[in-house]
OpenMM code with the backbone's topology and positions (N, CA, C; nanometers):
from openmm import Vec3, app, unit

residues = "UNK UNK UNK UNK UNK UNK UNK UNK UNK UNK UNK UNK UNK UNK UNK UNK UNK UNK UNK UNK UNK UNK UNK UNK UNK UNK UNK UNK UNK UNK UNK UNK UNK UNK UNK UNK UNK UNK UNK UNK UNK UNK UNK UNK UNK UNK UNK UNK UNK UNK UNK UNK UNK UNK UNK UNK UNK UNK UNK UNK UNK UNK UNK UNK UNK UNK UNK UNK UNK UNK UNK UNK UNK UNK UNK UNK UNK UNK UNK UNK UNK UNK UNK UNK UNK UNK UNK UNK UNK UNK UNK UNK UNK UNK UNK UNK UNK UNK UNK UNK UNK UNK UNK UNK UNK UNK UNK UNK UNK UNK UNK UNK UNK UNK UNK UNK".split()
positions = [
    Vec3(0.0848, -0.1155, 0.0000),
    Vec3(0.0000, 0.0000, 0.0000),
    Vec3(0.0903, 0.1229, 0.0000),
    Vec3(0.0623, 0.2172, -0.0987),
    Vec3(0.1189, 0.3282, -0.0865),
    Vec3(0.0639, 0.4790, -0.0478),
    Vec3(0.0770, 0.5574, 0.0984),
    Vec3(-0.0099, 0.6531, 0.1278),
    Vec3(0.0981, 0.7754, 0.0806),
    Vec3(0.0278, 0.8771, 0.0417),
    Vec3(0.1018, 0.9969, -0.0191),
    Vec3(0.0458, 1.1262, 0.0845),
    Vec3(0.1110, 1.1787, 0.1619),
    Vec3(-0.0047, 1.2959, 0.2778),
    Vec3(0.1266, 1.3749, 0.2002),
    Vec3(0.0869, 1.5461, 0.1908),
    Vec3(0.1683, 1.6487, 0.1926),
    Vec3(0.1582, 1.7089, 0.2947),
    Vec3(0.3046, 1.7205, 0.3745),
    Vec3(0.3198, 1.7751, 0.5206),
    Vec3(0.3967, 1.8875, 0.4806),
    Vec3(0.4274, 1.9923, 0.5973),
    Vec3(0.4658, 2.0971, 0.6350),
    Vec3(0.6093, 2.0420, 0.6447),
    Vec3(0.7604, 2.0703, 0.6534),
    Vec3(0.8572, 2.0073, 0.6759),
    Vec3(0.9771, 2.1178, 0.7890),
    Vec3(1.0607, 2.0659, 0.8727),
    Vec3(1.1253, 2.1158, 0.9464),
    Vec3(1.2291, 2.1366, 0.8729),
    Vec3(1.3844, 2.1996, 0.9448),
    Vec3(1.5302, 2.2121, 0.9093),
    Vec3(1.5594, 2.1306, 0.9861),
    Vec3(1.4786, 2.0534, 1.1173),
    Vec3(1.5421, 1.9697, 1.2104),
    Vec3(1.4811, 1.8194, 1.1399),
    Vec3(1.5617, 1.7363, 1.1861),
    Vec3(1.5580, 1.5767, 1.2103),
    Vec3(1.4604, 1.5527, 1.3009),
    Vec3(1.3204, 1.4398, 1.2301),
    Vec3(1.2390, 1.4180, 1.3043),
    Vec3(1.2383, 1.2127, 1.3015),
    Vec3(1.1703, 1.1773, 1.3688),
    Vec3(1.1687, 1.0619, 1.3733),
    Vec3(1.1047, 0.9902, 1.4553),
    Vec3(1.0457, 0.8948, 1.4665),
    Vec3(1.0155, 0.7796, 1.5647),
    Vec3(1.0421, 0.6190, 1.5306),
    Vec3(0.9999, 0.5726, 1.6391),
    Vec3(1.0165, 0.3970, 1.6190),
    Vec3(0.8932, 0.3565, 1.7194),
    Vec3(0.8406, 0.2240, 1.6714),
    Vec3(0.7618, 0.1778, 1.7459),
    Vec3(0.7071, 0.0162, 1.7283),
    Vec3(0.7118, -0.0705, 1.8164),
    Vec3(0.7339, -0.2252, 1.7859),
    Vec3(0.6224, -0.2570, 1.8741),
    Vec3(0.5712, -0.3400, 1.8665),
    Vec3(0.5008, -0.4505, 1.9079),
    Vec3(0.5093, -0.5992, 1.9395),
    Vec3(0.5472, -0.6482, 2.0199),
    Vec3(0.6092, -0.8026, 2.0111),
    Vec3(0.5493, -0.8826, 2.1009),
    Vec3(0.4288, -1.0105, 2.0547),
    Vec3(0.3583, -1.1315, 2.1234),
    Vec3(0.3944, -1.2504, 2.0878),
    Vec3(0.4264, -1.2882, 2.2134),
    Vec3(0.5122, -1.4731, 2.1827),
    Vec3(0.3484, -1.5336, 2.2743),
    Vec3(0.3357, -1.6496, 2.1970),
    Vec3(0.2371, -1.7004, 2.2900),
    Vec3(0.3321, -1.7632, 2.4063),
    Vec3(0.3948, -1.7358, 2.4380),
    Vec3(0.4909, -1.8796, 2.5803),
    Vec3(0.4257, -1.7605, 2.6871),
    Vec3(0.4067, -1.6047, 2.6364),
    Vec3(0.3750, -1.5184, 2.7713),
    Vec3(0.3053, -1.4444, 2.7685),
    Vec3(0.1514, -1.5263, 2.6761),
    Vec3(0.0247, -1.5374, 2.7137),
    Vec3(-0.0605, -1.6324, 2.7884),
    Vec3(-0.1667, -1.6023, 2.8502),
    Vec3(-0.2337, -1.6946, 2.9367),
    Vec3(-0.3080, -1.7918, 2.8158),
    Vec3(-0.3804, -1.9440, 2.8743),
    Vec3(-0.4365, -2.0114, 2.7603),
    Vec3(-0.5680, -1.9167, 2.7951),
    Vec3(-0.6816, -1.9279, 2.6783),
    Vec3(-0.7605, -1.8752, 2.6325),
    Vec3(-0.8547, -2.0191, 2.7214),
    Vec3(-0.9666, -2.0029, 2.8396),
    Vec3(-1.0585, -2.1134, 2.8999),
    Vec3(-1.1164, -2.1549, 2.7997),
    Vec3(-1.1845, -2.1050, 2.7029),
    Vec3(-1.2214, -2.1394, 2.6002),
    Vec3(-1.2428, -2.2523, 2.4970),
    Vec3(-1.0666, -2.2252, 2.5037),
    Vec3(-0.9803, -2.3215, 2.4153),
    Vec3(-1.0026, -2.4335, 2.4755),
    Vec3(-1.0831, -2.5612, 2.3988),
    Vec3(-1.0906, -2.6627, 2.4656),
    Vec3(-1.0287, -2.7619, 2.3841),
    Vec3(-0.9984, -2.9236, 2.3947),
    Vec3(-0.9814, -2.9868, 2.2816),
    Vec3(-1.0462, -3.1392, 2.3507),
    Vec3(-1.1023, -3.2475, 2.2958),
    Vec3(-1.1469, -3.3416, 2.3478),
    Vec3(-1.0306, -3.4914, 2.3275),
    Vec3(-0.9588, -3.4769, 2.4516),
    Vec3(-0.8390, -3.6335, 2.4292),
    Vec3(-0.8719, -3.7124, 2.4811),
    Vec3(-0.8672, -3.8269, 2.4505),
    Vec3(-0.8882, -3.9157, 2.5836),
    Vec3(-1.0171, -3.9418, 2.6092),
    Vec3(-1.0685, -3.8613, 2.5754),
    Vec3(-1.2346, -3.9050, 2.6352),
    Vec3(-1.2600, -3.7587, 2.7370),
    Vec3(-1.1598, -3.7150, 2.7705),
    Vec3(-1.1366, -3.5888, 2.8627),
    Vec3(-1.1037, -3.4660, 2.7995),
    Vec3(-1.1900, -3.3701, 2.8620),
    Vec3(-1.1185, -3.2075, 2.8197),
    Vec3(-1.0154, -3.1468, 2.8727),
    Vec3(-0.8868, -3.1347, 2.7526),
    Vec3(-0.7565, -3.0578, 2.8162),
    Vec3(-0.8029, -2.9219, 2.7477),
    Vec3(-0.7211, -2.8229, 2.8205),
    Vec3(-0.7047, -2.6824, 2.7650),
    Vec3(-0.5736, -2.6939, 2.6258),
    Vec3(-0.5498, -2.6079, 2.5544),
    Vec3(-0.4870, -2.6069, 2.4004),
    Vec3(-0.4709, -2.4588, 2.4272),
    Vec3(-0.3630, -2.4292, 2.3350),
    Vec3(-0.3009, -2.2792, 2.3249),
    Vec3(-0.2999, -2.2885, 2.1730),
    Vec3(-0.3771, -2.1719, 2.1108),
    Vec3(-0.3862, -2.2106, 1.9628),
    Vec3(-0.2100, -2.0788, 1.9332),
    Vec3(-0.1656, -2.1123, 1.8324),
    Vec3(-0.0710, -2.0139, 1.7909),
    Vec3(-0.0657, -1.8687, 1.8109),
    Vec3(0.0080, -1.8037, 1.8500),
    Vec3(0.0098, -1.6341, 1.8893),
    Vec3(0.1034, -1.5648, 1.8849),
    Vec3(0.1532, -1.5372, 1.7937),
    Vec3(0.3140, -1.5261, 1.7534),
    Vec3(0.2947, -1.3999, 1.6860),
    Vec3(0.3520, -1.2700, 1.7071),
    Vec3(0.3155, -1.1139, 1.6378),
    Vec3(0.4217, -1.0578, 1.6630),
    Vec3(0.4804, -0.9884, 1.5608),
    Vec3(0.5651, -0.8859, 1.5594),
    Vec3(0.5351, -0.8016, 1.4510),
    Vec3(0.4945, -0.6141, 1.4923),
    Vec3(0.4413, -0.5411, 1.4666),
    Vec3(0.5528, -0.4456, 1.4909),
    Vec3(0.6308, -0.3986, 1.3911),
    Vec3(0.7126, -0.2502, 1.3977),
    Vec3(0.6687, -0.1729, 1.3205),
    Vec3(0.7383, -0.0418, 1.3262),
    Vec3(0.7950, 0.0493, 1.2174),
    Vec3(0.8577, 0.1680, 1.2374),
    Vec3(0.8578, 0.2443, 1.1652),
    Vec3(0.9844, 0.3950, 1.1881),
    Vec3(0.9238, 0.4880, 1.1051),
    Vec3(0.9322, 0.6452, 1.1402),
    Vec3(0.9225, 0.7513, 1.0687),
    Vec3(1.0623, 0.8121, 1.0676),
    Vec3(1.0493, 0.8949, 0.9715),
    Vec3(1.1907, 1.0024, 0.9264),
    Vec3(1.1289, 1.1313, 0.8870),
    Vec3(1.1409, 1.2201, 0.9129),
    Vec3(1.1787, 1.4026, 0.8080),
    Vec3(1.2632, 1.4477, 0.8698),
    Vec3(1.2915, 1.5329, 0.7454),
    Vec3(1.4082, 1.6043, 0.7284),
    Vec3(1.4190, 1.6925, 0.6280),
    Vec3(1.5138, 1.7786, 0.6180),
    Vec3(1.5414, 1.8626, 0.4729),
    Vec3(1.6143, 1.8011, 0.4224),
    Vec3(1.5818, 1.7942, 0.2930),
    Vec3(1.6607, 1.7859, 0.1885),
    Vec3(1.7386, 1.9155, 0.1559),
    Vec3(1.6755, 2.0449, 0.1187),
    Vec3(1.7314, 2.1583, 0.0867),
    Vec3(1.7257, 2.2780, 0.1769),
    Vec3(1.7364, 2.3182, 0.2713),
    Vec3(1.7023, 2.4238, 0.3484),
    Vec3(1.6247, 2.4972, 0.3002),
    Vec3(1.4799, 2.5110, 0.4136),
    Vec3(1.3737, 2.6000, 0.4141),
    Vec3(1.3115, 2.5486, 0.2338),
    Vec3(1.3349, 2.5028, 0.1764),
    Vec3(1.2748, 2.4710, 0.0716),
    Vec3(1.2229, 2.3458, 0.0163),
    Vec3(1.2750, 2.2185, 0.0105),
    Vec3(1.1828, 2.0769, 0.0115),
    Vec3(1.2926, 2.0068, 0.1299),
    Vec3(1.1813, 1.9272, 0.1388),
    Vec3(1.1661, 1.8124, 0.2513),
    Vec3(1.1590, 1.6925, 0.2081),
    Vec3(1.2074, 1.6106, 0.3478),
    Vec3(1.1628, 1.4145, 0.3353),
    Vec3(1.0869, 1.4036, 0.4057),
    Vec3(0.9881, 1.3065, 0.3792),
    Vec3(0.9205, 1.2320, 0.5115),
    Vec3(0.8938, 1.1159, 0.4545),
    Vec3(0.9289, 0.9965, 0.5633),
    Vec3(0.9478, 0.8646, 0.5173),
    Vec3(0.8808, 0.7762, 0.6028),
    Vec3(0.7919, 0.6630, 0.5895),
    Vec3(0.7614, 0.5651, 0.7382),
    Vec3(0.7461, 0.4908, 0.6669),
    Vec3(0.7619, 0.3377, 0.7565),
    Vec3(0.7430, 0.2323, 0.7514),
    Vec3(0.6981, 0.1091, 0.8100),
    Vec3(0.6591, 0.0851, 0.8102),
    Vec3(0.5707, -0.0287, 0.8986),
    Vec3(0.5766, -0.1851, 0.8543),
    Vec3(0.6247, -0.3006, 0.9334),
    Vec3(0.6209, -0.4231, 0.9486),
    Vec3(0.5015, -0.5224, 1.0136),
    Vec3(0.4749, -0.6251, 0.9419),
    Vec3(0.3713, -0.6847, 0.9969),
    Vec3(0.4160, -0.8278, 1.0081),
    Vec3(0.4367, -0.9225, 1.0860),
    Vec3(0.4954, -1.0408, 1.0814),
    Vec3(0.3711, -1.1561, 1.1876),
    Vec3(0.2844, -1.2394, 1.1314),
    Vec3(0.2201, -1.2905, 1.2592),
    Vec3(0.1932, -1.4164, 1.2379),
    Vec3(0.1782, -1.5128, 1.3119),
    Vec3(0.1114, -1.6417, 1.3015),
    Vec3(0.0212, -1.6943, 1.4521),
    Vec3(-0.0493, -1.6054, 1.4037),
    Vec3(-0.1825, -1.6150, 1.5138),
    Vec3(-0.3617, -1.7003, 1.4594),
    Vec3(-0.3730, -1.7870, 1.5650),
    Vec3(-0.5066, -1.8057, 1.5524),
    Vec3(-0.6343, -1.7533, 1.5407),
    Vec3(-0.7215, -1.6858, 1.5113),
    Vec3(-0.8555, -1.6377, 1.5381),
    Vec3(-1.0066, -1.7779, 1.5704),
    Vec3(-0.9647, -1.8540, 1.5167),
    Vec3(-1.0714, -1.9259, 1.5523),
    Vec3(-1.0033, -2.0495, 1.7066),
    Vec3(-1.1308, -2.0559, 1.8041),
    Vec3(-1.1298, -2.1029, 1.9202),
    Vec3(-1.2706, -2.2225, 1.8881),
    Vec3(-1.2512, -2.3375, 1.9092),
    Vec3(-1.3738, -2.3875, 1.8525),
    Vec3(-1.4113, -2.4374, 2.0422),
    Vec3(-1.5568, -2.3840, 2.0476),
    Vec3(-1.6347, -2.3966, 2.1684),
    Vec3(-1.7008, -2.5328, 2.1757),
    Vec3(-1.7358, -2.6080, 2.0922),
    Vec3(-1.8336, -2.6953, 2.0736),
    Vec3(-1.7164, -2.8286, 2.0833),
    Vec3(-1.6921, -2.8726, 2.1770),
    Vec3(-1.5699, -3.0036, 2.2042),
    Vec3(-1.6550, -3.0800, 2.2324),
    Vec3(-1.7266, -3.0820, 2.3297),
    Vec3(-1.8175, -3.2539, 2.3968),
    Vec3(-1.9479, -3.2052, 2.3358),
    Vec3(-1.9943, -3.3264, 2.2266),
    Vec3(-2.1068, -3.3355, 2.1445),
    Vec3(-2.1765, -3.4018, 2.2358),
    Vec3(-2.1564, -3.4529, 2.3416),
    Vec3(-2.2255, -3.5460, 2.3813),
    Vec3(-2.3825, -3.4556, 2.4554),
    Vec3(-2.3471, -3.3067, 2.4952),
    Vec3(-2.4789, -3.1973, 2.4633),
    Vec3(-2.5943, -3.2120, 2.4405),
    Vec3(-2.5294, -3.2636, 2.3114),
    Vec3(-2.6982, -3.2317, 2.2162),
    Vec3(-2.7477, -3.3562, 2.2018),
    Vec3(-2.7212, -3.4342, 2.2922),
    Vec3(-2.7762, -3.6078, 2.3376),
    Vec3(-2.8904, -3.5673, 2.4083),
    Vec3(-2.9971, -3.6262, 2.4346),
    Vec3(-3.1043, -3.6763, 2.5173),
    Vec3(-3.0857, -3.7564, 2.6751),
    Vec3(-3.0848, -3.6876, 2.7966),
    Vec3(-3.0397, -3.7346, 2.9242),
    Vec3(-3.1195, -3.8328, 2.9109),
    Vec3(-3.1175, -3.9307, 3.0590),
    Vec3(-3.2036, -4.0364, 3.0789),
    Vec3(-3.3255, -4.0242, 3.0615),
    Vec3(-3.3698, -3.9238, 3.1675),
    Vec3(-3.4959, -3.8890, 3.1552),
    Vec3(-3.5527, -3.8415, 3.0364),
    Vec3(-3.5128, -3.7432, 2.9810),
    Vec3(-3.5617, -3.7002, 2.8291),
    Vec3(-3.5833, -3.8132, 2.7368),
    Vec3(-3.4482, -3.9189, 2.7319),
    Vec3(-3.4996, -4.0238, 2.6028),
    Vec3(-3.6137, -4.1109, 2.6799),
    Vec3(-3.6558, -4.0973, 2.7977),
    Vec3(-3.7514, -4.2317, 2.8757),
    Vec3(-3.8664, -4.1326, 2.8023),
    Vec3(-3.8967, -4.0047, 2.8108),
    Vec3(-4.0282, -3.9231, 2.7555),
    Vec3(-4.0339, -3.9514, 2.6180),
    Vec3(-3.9489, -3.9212, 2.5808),
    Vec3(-3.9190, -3.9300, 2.3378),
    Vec3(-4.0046, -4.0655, 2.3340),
    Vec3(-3.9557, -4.1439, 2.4320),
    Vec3(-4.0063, -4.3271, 2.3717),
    Vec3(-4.1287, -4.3140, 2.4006),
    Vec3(-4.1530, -4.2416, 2.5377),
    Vec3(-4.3151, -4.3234, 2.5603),
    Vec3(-4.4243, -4.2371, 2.4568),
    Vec3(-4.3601, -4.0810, 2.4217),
    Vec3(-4.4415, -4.0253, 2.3145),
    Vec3(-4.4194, -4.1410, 2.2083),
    Vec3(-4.3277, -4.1691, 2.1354),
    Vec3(-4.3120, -4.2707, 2.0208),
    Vec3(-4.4226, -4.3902, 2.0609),
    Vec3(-4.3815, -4.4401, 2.1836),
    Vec3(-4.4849, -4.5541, 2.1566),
    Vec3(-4.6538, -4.5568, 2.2141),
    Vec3(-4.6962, -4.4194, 2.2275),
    Vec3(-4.8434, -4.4123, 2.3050),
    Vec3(-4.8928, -4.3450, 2.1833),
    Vec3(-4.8235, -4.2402, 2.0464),
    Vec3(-4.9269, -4.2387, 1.9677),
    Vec3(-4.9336, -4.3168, 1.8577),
    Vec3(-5.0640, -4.2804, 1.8329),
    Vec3(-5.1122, -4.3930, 1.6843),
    Vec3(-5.1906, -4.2703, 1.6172),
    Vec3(-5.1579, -4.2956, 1.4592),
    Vec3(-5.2061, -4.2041, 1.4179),
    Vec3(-5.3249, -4.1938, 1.3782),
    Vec3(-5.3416, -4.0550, 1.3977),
    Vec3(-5.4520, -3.9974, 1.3822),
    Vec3(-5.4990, -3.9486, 1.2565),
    Vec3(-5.6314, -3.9062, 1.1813),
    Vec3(-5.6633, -3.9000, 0.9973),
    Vec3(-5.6639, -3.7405, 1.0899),
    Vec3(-5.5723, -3.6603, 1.0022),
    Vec3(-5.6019, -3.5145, 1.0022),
    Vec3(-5.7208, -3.4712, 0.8957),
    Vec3(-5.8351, -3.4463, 0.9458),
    Vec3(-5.9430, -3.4033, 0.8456),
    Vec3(-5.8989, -3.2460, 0.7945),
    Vec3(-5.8931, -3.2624, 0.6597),
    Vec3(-5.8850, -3.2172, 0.5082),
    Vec3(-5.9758, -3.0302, 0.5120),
] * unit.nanometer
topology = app.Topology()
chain = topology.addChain("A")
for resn in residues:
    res = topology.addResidue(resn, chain)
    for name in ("N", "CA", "C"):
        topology.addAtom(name, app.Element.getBySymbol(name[0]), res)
């Protein structure tokens, strides 16, 4: 991407720097994050790895008459966004009691002629 702004320019040296840096080893796991092993739920750390810099510059080129201004910016990441919530299917099963009701509806009706 290329941004073009026309600025005002100094005779002095201007500048900044500015970084950003996430290792997942010194982030917390996400509760979330579930995974199903074993038959059991462990917690999982999905990837989180970011490094975010960059730098500005102005300056003169010619005294009191043109200028530089320069920035740059780095983007480096290997991060997760998806957390999948839904680990134990076993949920959307029917408890004891619920499948003892499903059956006895299944086996007490007989059908009926819906009149037309």
């Amino acid at each position: 991407m290329i941004n073009i702004i026309s600025k005002s320019g100094t005779n002095n040296v201007h500048g900044s720097l500015f970084a950003f840096f996430r290792d997942q080893h010194l982030d917390a796991a996400d509760p979330f994050a579930l995974a199903l092993t074993n038959s059991s739920l462990t917690r999982v750390k999905p990837p989180a790895n970011r490094q975010q810099y960059g730098a500005t510059l102005g300056m003169p080129l010619k005294k009191d008459r043109s200028f530089l201004f320069a920035s740059f910016e780095g983007l480096n990441r290997n991060e997760s966004a998806v957390v999948s919530v839904f680990t134990d299917f076993k949920i959307f099963q029917p408890t004891p009691q619920q499948a003892a009701i499903i059956g006895g509806l299944a086996s007490n009706t007989s059908p009926t002629p819906v009149p037309c």
